[in-house]
C-alpha positions as CSV (number, residue, x, y, z in Angstrom):
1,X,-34.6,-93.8,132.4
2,X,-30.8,-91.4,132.6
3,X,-29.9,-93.9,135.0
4,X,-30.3,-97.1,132.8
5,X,-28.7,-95.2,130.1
6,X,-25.7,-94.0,131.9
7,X,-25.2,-98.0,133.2
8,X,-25.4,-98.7,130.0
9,X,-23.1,-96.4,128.6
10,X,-20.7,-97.0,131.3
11,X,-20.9,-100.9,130.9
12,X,-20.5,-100.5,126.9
13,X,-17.4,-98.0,127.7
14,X,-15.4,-101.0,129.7
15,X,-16.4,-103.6,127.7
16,X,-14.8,-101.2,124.9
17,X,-11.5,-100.7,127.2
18,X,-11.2,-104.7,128.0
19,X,-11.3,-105.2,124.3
20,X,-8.8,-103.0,123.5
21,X,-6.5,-104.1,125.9
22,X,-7.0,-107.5,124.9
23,X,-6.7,-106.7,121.2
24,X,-3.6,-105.1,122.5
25,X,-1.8,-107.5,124.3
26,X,-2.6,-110.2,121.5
27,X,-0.7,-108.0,119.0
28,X,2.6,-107.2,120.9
29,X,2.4,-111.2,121.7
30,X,2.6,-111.9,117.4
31,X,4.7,-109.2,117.3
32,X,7.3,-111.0,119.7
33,X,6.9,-114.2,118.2
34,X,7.4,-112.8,114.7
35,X,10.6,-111.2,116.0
36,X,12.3,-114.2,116.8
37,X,11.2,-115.9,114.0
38,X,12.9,-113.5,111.9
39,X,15.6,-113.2,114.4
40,X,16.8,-117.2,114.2
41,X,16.6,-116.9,110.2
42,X,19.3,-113.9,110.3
43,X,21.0,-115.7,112.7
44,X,21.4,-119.1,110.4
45,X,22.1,-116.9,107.4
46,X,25.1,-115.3,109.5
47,X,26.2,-118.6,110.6
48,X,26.2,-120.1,107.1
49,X,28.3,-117.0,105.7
50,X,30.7,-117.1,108.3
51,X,31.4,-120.9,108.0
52,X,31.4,-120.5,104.3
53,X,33.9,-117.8,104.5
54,X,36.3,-119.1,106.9
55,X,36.3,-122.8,106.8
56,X,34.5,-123.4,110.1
57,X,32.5,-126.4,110.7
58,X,30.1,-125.2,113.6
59,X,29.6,-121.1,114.9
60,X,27.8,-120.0,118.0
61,X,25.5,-117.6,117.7
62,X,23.0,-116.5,120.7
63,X,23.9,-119.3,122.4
64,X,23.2,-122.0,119.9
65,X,25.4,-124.0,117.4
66,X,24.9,-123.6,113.9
Protein backbone atom coordinates (compact mmCIF):
# COMPACT_ATOMS: atom_id res chain seq x y z
CA UNK A 1 0.00 0.00 0.00
CA UNK A 2 3.27 2.95 0.78
CA UNK A 3 4.48 1.71 -2.39
CA UNK A 4 1.35 2.59 -4.57
CA UNK A 5 1.16 5.72 -2.80
CA UNK A 6 4.58 6.97 -3.24
CA UNK A 7 4.14 5.95 -7.29
CA UNK A 8 1.47 7.84 -7.08
CA UNK A 9 2.73 10.72 -5.49
CA UNK A 10 5.77 10.72 -7.55
CA UNK A 11 3.79 10.36 -10.90
CA UNK A 12 1.26 13.31 -9.73
CA UNK A 13 4.59 15.35 -8.82
CA UNK A 14 5.95 15.23 -12.66
CA UNK A 15 2.91 15.43 -14.17
CA UNK A 16 2.81 18.73 -11.93
CA UNK A 17 6.56 19.77 -13.25
CA UNK A 18 5.55 18.98 -17.14
CA UNK A 19 2.67 21.28 -16.63
CA UNK A 20 4.47 23.91 -15.31
CA UNK A 21 7.04 23.94 -17.74
CA UNK A 22 4.60 23.84 -20.40
CA UNK A 23 2.50 26.61 -18.93
CA UNK A 24 5.85 28.24 -18.89
CA UNK A 25 7.19 28.09 -22.08
CA UNK A 26 3.64 29.03 -23.58
CA UNK A 27 3.78 32.34 -21.63
CA UNK A 28 7.30 33.64 -22.59
CA UNK A 29 6.09 32.51 -26.35
CA UNK A 30 2.85 35.38 -25.99
CA UNK A 31 5.13 37.35 -24.28
CA UNK A 32 7.58 37.52 -27.37
CA UNK A 33 4.90 37.76 -29.79
CA UNK A 34 3.30 40.67 -27.82
CA UNK A 35 6.70 42.34 -27.87
CA UNK A 36 6.96 42.73 -31.39
CA UNK A 37 3.63 43.52 -31.83
CA UNK A 38 4.14 46.47 -29.83
CA UNK A 39 7.60 46.85 -31.09
CA UNK A 40 6.49 47.42 -35.04
CA UNK A 41 3.62 49.98 -33.73
CA UNK A 42 6.52 52.24 -32.01
CA UNK A 43 8.36 51.67 -34.87
CA UNK A 44 5.50 53.13 -37.52
CA UNK A 45 4.70 55.93 -35.08
CA UNK A 46 8.59 56.92 -35.19
CA UNK A 47 8.61 56.62 -38.81
CA UNK A 48 5.46 58.74 -39.29
CA UNK A 49 6.96 61.61 -36.90
CA UNK A 50 10.16 61.71 -38.49
CA UNK A 51 8.75 61.97 -42.12
CA UNK A 52 6.24 64.40 -40.85
CA UNK A 53 8.96 66.52 -39.34
CA UNK A 54 11.53 66.47 -41.96
CA UNK A 55 9.93 66.10 -45.29
CA UNK A 56 10.98 62.56 -45.96
CA UNK A 57 9.03 60.31 -48.14
CA UNK A 58 10.26 56.72 -46.91
CA UNK A 59 12.63 56.01 -43.28
CA UNK A 60 14.22 52.73 -42.44
CA UNK A 61 13.70 51.52 -39.39
CA UNK A 62 14.87 47.77 -38.23
CA UNK A 63 15.47 47.05 -41.49
CA UNK A 64 12.16 47.83 -43.09
CA UNK A 65 10.75 50.94 -45.03
CA UNK A 66 8.16 52.89 -43.60
Amino acid sequence: MVKGFLLLESSLGLIICCLTVGLLALTLGQEKQVEHKIEAKVDQALANHIKKTTNLTKVEIHNKIY
